[in-house]
PANUVEX-335429 format. One record per residue: x, y, z of N, C-alpha, C in turn; residue in three letters. Coordinates in steps of 0.2 Angstrom, whole numbers. Last residue first. Layout:
(voke (X, Y, Z), (X, Y, Z), (X, Y, Z), 'ala')
...
END
This chain:
(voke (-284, 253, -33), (-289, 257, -29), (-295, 252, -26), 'unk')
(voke (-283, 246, -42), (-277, 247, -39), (-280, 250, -31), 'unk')
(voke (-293, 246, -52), (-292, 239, -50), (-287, 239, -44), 'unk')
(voke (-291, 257, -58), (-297, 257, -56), (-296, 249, -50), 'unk')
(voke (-279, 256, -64), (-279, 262, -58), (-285, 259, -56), 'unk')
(voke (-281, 248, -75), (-275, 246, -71), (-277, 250, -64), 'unk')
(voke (-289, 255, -81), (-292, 249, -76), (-290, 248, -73), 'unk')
(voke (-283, 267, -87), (-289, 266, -81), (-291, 261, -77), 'unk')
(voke (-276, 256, -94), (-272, 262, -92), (-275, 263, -84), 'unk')
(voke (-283, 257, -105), (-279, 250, -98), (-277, 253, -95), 'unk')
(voke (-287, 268, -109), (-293, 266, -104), (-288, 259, -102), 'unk')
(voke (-275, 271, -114), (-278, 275, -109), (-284, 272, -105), 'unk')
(voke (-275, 263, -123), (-269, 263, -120), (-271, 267, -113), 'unk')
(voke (-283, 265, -134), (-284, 258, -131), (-281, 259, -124), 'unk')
(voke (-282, 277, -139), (-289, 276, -132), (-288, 271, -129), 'unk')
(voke (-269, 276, -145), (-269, 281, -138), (-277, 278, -134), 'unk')
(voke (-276, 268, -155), (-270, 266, -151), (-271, 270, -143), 'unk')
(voke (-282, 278, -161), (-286, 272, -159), (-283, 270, -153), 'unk')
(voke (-273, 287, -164), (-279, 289, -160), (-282, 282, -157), 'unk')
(voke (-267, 281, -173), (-263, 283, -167), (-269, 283, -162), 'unk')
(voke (-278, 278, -184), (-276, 273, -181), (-270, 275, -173), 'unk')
(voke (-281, 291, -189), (-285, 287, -185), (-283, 280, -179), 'unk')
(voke (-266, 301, -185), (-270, 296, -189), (-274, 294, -184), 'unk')
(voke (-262, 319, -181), (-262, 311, -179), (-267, 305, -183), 'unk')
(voke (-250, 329, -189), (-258, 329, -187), (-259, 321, -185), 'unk')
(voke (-234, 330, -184), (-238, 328, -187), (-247, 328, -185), 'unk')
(voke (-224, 331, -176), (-225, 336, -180), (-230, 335, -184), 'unk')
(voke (-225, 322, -165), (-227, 327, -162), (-230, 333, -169), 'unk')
(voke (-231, 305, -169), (-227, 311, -171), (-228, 318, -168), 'unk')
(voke (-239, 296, -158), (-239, 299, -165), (-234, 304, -163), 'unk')
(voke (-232, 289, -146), (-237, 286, -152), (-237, 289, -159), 'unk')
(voke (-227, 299, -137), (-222, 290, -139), (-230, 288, -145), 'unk')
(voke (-241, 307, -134), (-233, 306, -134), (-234, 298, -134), 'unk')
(voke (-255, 306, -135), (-250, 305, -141), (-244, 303, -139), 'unk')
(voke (-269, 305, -125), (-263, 307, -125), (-259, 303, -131), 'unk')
(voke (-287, 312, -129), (-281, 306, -129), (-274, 311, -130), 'unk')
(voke (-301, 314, -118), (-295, 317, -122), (-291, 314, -123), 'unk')
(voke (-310, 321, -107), (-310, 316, -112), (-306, 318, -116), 'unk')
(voke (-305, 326, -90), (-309, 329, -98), (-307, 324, -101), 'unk')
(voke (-310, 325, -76), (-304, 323, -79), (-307, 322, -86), 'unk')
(voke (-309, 328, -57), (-314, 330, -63), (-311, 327, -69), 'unk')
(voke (-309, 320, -43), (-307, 322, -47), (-310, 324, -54), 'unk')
(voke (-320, 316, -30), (-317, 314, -34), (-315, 317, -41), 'unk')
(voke (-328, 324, -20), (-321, 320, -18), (-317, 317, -25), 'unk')
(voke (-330, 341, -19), (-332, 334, -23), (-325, 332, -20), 'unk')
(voke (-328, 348, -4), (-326, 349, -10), (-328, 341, -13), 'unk')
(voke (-328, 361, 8), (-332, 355, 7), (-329, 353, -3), 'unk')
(voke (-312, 369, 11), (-319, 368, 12), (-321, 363, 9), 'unk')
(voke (-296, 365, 21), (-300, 364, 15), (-308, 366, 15), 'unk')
(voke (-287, 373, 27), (-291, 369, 30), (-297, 369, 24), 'unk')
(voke (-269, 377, 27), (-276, 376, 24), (-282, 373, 27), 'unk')
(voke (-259, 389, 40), (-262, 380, 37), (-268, 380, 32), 'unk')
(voke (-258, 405, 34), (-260, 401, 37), (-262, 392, 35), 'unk')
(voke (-240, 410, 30), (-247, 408, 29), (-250, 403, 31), 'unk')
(voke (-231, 425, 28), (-236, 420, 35), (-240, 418, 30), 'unk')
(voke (-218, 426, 16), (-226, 427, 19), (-226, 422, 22), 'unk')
(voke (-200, 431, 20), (-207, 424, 18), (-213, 425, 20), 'unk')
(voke (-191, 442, 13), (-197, 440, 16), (-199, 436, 15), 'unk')
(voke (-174, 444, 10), (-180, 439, 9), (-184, 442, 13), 'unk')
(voke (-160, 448, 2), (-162, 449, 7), (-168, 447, 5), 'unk')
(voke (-154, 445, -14), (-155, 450, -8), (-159, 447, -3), 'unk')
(voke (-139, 436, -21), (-147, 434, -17), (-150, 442, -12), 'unk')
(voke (-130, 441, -33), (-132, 438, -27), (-138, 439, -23), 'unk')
(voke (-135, 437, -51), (-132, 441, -45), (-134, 439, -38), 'unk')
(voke (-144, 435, -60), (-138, 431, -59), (-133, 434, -54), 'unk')
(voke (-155, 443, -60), (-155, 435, -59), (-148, 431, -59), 'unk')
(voke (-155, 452, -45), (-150, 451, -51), (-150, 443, -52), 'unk')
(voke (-171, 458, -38), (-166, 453, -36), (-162, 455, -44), 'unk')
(voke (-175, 474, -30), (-174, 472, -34), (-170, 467, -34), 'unk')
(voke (-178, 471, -10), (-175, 474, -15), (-173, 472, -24), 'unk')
(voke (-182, 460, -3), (-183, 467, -1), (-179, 473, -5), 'unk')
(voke (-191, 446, -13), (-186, 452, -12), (-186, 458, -10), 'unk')
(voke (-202, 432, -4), (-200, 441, -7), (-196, 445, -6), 'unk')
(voke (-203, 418, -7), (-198, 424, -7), (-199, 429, -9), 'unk')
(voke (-206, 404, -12), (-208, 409, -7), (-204, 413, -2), 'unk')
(voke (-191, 398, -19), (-198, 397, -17), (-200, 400, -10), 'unk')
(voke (-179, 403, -31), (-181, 405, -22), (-187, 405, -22), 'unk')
(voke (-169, 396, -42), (-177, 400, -41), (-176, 400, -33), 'unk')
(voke (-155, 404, -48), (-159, 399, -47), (-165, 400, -44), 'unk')
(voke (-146, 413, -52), (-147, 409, -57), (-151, 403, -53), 'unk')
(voke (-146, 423, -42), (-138, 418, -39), (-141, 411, -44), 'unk')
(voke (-162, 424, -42), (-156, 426, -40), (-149, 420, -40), 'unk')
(voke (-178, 426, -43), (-173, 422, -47), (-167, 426, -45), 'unk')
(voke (-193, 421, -35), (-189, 425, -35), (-184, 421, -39), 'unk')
(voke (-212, 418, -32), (-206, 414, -36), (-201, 421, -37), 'unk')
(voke (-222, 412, -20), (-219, 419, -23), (-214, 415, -26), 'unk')
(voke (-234, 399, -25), (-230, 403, -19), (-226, 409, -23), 'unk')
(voke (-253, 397, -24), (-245, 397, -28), (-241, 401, -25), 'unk')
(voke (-260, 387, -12), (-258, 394, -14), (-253, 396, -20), 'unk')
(voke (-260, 376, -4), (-264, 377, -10), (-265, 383, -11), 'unk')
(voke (-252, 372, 5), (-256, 377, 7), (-262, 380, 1), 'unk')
(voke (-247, 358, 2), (-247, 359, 8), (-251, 366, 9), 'unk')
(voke (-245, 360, -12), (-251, 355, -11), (-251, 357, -3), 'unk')
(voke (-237, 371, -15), (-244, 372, -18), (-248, 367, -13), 'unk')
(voke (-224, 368, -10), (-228, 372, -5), (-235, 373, -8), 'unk')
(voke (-222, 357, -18), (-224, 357, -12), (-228, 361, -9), 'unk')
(voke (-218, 363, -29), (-223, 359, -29), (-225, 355, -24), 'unk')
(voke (-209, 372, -26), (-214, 374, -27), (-219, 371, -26), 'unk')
(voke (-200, 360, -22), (-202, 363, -15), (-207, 369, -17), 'unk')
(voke (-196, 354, -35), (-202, 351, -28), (-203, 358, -24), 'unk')
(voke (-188, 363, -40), (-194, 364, -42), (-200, 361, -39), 'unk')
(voke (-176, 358, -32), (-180, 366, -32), (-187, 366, -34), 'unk')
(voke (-175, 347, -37), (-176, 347, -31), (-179, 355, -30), 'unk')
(voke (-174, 350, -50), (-180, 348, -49), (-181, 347, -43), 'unk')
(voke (-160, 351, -50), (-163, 357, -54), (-170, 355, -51), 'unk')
(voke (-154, 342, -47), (-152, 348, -43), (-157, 351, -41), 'unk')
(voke (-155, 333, -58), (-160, 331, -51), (-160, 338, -45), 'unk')
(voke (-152, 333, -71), (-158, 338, -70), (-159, 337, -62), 'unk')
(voke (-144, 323, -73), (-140, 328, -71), (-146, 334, -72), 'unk')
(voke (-148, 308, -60), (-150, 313, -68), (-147, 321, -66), 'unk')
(voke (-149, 300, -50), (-141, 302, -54), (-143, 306, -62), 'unk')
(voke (-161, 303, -44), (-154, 305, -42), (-148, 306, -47), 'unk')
(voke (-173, 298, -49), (-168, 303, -52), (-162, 305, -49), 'unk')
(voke (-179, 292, -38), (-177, 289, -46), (-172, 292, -49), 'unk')
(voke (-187, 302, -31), (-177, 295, -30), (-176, 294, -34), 'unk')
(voke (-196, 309, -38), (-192, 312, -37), (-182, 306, -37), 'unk')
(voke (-206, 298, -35), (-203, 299, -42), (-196, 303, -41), 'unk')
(voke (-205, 299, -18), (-203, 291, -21), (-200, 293, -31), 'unk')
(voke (-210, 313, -18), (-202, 310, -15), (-200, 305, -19), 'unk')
(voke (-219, 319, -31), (-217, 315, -27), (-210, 313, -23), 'unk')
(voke (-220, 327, -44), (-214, 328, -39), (-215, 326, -31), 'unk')
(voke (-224, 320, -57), (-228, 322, -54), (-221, 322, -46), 'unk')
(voke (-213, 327, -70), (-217, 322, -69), (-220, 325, -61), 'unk')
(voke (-207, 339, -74), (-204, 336, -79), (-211, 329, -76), 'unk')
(voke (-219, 354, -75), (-216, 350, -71), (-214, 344, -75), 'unk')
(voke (-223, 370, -76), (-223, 365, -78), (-218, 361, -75), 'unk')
(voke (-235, 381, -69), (-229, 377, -66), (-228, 372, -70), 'unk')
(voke (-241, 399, -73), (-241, 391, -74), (-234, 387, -73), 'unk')
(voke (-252, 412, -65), (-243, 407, -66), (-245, 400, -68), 'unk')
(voke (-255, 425, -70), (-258, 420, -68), (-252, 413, -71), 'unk')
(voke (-259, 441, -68), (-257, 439, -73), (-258, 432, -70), 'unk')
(voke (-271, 449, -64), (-267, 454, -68), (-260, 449, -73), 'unk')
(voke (-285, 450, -62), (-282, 443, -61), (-277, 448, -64), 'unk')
(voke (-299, 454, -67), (-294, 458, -65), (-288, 454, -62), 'unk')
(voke (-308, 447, -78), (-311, 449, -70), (-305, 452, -67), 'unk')
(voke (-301, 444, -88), (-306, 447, -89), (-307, 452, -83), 'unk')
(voke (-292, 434, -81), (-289, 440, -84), (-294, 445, -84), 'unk')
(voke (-304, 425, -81), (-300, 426, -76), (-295, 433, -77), 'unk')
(voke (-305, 423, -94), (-313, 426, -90), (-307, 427, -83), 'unk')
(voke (-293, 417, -99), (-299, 424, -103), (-302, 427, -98), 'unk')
(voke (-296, 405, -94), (-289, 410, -91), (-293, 415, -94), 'unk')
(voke (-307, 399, -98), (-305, 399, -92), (-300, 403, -89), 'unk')
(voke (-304, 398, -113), (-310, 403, -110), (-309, 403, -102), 'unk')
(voke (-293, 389, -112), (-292, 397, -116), (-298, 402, -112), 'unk')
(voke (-297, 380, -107), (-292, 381, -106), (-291, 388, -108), 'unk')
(voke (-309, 378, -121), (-309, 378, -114), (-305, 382, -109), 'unk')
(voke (-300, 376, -131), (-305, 384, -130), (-309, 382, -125), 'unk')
(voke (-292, 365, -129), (-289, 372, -128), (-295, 376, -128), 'unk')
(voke (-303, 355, -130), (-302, 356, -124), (-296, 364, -122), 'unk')
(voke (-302, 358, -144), (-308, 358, -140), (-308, 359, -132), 'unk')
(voke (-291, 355, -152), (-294, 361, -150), (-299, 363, -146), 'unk')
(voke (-279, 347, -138), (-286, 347, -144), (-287, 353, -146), 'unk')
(voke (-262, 357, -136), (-268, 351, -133), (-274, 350, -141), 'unk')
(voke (-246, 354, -132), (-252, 354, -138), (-257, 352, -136), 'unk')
(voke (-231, 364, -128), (-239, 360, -126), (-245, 359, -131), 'unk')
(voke (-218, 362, -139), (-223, 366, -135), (-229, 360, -133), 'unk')
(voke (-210, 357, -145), (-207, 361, -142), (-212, 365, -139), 'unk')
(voke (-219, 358, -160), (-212, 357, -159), (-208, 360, -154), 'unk')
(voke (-235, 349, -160), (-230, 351, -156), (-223, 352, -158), 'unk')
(voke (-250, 347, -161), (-246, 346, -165), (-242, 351, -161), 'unk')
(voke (-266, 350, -157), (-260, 342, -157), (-255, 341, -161), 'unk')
(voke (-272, 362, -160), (-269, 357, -166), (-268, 351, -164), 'unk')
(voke (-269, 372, -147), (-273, 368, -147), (-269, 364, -155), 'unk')
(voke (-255, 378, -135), (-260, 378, -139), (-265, 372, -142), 'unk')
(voke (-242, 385, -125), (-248, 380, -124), (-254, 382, -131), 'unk')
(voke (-227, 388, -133), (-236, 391, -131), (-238, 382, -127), 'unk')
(voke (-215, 399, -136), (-216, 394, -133), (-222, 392, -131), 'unk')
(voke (-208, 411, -143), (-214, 408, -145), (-215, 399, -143), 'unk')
(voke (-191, 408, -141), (-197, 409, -141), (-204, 406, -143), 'unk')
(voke (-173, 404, -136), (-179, 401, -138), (-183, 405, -141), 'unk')
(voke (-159, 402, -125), (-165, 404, -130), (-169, 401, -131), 'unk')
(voke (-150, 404, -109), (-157, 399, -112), (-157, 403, -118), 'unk')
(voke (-143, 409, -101), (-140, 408, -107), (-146, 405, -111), 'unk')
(voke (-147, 410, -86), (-139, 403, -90), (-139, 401, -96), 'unk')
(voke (-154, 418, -86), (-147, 418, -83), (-144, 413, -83), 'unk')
(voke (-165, 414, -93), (-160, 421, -98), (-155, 421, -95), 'unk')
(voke (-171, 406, -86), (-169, 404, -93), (-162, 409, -93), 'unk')
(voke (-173, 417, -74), (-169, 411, -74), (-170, 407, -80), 'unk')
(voke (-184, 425, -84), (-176, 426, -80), (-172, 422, -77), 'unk')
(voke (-188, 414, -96), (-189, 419, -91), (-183, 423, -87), 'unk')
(voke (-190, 411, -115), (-186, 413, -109), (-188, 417, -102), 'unk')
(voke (-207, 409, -109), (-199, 408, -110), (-196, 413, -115), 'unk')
(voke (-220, 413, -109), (-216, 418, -107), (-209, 415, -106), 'unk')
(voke (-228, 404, -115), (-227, 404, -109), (-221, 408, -105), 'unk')
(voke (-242, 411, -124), (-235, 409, -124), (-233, 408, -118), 'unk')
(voke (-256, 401, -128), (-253, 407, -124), (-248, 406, -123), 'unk')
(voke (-269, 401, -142), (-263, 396, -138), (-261, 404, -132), 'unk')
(voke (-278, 393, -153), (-278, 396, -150), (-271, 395, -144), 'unk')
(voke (-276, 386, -167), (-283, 388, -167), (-282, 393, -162), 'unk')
(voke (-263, 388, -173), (-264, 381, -168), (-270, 384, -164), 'unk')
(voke (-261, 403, -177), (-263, 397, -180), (-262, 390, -178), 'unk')
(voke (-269, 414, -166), (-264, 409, -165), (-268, 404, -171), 'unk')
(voke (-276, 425, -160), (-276, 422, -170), (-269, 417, -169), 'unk')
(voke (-275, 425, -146), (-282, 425, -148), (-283, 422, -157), 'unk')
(voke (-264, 422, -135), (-265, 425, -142), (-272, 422, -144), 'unk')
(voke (-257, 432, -122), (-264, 427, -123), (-264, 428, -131), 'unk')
(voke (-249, 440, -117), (-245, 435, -119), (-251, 428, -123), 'unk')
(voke (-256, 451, -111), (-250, 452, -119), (-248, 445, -120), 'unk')
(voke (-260, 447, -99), (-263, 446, -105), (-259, 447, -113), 'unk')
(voke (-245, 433, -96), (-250, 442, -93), (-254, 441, -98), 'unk')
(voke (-239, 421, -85), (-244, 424, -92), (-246, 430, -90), 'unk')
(voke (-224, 414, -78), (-231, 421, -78), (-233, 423, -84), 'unk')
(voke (-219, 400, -75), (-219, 405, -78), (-224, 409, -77), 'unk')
(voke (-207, 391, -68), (-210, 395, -64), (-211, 399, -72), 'unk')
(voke (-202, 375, -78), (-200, 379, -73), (-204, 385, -71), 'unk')
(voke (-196, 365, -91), (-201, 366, -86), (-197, 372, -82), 'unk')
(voke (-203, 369, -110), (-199, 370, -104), (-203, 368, -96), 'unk')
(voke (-199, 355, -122), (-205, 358, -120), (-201, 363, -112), 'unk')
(voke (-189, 354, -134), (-188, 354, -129), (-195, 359, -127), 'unk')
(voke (-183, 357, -146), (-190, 354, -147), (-189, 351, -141), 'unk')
(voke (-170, 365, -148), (-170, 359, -147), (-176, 356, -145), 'unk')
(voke (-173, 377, -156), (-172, 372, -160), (-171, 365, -156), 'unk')
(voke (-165, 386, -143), (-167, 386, -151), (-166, 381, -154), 'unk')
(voke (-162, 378, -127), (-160, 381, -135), (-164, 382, -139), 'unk')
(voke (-167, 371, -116), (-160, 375, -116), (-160, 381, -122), 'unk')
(voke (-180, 365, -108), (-177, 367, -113), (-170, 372, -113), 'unk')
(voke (-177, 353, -91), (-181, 358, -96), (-176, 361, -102), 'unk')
(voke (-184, 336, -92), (-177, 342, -93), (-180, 347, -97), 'unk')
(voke (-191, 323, -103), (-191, 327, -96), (-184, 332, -98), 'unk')
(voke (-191, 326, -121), (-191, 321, -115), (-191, 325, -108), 'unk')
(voke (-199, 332, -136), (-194, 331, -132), (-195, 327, -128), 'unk')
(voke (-216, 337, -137), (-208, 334, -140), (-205, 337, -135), 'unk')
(voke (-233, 333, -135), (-226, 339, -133), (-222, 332, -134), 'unk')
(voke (-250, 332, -137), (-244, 330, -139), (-238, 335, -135), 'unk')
(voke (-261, 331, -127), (-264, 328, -134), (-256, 326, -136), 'unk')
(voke (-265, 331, -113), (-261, 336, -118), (-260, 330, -120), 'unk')
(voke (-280, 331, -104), (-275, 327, -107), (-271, 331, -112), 'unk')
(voke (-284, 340, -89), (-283, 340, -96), (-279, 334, -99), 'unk')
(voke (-292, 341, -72), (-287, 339, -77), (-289, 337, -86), 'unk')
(voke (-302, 354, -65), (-303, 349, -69), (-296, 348, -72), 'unk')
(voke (-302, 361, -55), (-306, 362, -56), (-306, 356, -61), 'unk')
(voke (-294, 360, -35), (-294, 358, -45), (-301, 359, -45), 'unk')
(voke (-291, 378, -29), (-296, 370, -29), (-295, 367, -35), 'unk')
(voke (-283, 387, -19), (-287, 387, -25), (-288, 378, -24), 'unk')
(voke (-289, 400, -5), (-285, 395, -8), (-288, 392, -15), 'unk')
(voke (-300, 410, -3), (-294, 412, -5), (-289, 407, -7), 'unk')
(voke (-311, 407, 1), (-307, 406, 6), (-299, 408, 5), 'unk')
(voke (-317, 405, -9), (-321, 410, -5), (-312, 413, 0), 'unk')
(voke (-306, 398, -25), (-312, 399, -21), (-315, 407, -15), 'unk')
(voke (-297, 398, -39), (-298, 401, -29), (-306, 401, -28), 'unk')
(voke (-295, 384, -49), (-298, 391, -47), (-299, 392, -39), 'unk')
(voke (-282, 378, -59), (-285, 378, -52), (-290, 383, -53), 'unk')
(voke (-281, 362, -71), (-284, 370, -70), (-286, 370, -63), 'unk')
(voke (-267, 353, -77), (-272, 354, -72), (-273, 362, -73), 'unk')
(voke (-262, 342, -89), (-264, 349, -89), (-268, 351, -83), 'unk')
(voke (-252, 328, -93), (-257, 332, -91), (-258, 339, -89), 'unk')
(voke (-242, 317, -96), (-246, 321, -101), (-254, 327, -99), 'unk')
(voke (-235, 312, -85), (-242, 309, -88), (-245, 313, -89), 'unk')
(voke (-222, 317, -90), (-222, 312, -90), (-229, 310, -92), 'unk')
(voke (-227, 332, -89), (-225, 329, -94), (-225, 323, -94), 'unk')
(voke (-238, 344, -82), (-235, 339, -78), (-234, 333, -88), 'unk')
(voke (-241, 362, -76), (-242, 354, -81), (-237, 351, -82), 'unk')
(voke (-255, 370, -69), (-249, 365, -69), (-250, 361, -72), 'unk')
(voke (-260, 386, -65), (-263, 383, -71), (-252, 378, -67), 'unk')
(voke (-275, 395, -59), (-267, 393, -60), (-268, 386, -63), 'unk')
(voke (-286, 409, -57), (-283, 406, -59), (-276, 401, -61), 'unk')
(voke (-298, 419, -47), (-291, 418, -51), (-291, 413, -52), 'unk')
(voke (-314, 420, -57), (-311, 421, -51), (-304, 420, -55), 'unk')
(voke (-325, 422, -66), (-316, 424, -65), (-315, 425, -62), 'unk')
(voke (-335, 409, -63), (-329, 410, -69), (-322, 414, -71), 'unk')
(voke (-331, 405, -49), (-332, 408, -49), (-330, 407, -59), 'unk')
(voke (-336, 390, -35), (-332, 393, -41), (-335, 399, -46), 'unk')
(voke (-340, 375, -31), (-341, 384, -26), (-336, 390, -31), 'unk')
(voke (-343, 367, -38), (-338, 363, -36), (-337, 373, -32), 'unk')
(voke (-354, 368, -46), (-354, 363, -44), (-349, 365, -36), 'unk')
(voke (-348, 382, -53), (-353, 380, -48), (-354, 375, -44), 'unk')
(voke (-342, 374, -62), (-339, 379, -59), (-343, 381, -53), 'unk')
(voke (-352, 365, -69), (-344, 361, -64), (-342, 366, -60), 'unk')
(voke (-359, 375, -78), (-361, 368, -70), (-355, 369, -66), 'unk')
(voke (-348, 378, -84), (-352, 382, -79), (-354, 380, -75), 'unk')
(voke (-345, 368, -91), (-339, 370, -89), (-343, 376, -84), 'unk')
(voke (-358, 365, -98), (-356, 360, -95), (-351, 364, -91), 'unk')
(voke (-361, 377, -103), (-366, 378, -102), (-362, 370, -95), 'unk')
(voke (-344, 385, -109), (-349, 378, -112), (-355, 380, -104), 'unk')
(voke (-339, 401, -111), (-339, 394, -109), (-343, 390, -108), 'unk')
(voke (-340, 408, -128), (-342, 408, -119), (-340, 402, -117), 'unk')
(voke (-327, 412, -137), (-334, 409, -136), (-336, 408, -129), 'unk')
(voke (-317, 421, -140), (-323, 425, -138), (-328, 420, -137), 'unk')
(voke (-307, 414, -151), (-307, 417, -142), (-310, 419, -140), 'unk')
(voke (-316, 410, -159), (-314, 404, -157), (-312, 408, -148), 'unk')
(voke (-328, 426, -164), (-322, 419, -166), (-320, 416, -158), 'unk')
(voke (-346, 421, -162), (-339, 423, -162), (-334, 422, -163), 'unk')
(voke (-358, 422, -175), (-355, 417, -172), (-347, 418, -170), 'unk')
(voke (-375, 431, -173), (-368, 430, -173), (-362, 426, -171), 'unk')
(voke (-390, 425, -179), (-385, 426, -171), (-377, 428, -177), 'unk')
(voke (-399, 438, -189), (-398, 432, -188), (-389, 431, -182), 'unk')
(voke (-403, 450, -191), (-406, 445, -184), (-402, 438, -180), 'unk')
(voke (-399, 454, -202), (-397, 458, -195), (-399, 452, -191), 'unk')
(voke (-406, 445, -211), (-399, 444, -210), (-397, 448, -202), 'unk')
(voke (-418, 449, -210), (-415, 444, -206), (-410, 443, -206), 'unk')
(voke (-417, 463, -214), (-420, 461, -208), (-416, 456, -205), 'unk')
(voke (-412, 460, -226), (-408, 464, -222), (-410, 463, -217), 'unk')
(voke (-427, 455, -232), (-420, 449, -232), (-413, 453, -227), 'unk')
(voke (-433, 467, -231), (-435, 459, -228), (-428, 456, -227), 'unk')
(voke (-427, 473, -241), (-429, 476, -235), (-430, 470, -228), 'unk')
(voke (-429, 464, -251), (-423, 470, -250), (-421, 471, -242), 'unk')
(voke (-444, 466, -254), (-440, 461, -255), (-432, 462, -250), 'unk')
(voke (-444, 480, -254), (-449, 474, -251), (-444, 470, -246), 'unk')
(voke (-441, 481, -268), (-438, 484, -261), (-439, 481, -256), 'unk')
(voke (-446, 473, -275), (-441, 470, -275), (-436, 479, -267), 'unk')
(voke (-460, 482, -274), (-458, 474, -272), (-451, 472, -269), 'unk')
(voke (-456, 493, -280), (-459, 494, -271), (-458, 485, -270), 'unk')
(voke (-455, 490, -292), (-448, 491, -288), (-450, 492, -283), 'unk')
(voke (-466, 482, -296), (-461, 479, -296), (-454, 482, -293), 'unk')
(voke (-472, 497, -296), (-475, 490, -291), (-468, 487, -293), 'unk')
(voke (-466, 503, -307), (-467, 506, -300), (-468, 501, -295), 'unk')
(voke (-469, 495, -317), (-461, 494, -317), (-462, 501, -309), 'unk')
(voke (-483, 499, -320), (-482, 489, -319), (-472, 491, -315), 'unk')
(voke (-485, 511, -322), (-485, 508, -313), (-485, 502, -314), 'unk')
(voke (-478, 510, -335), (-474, 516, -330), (-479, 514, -320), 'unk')
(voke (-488, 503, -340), (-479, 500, -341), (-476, 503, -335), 'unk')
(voke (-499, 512, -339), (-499, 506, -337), (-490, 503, -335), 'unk')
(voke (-496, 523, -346), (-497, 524, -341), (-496, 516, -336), 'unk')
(voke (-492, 519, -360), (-488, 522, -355), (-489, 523, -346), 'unk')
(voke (-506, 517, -362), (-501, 511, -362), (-495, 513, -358), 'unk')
END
């Protein structure tokens, strides 16, 4: 009898080890789902990158423009100039045109900044985001504060760029892969609207207009050479395409300059039509500080596709 009990309860532990054994297997097997900064980029956002002669890490620039709520992604191509690769809608940002001044003025900033990888947040609680390095050196020399100033996902803004989550871990894996491949750091140009001559008139009597005539002549020198140009800060003000022959004092007098040669652009072969992600824009609808209701959402698609026709029908 003993003998029996003694290999009934042997066989039932080879099983339940078995058993054990099996179940360990597949769980090792089974995929791993990476967090939100590590997801590769979409199987769609590779086409396109290809489609259009692009590289996943090659470099990267990144513009964004407040009034029409938008987010553009460049990548360099063969030739060294960069190309759009697709515009974003940004979901929500507080404040009005004019760049930020202070703590707590929920003021989005516009002006010349540099993302390094130390500035890329991977555990941002707005799923994912990258500060914009405000205060920069021209903030810091007229006194600006501030920080933790991002572009991120939530749609929810006090004083920052909010996008969806969905199109930030896009936006996020694009810059990642471009850092990844040695890009050492990667500028983004926010702009209070698109800095045409005709928008730009408008403005004359705003007491930003000074400040944004500067800011055109970056936003010039990209579309005429599709380069982002050298940004220097002295005598409190930006100096487009300029290289200091010696350390510059952002508030101290101008040193001495080089301006790179650069040669005219001659574009390569490239889609003609604009790439443009699916995404609703909030400003003036829902609250920046708030998650957005179905009903703002609704509102925003109705207003975006008249929006479309009104262009589709202009064109």
């Amino acid at each position: 009898m003993g003998t029996n009990t003694g290999s009934t309860m042997r066989a039932v532990v080879l099983l339940m080890t078995t058993i054990a054994v099996a179940t360990l297997a597949a769980c090792s097997s089974a995929p791993t789902i990476p967090p939100p900064s590590e997801v590769p980029l979409s199987n769609e956002a590779l086409s396109l990158l290809a489609k259009k002669g692009m590289q996943p890490g090659s470099p990267v620039f990144v513009r964004v423009f407040k009034e029409e709520s938008e987010l553009e992604i460049w990548k360099q191509r063969d030739d060294g100039r960069f190309y759009h690769f697709r515009t974003y809608p940004i979901c929500n940002w507080s404040g009005e045109i004019g760049p930020k001044q202070s703590t707590g003025d929920r003021q989005a900033p516009e002006g010349f900044y540099t993302i390094t990888p130390v500035l890329m947040n991977p555990n941002s609680k707005f799923y994912l985001s990258f500060n914009l390095g405000y205060p920069n050196a021209f903030d810091r020399s007229w006194g600006r504060t501030g920080d933790s100033v991002m572009v991120h996902g939530n749609c929810r803004s006090a004083g920052c760029y909010a996008m969806t989550d969905a199109l930030m871990e896009e936006i996020y894996g694009l810059t990642r892969e471009s850092l990844k491949a040695g890009q050492p750091s990667f500028q983004l140009h926010a702009y209070p609207f698109r800095m045409t001559d005709a928008r730009l008139a408008r403005e004359k009597s705003n007491k930003w207009y000074g400040f944004w005539k500067t800011m055109k002549q970056g936003y010039d020198y990209f579309e005429k050479y599709r380069i982002p140009p050298s940004i220097t800060v002295c005598e409190r003000r930006y100096v487009v395409d300029a290289v200091a022959r010696s350390r510059p004092d952002p508030a101290g007098r101008c040193p001495a300059f080089d301006r790179p040669f650069v040669t005219a652009f001659t574009p390569l072969p490239e889609p003609a039509q604009m790439d443009v992600a699916s995404g609703n824009k909030l400003k003036g609808i829902a609250n920046p500080d708030n998650e957005p209701s179905l009903a703002e959402i609704k509102t925003a698609k109705q207003q975006q596709s008249s929006q479309s026709s009104l262009a589709n029908a202009a064109n």
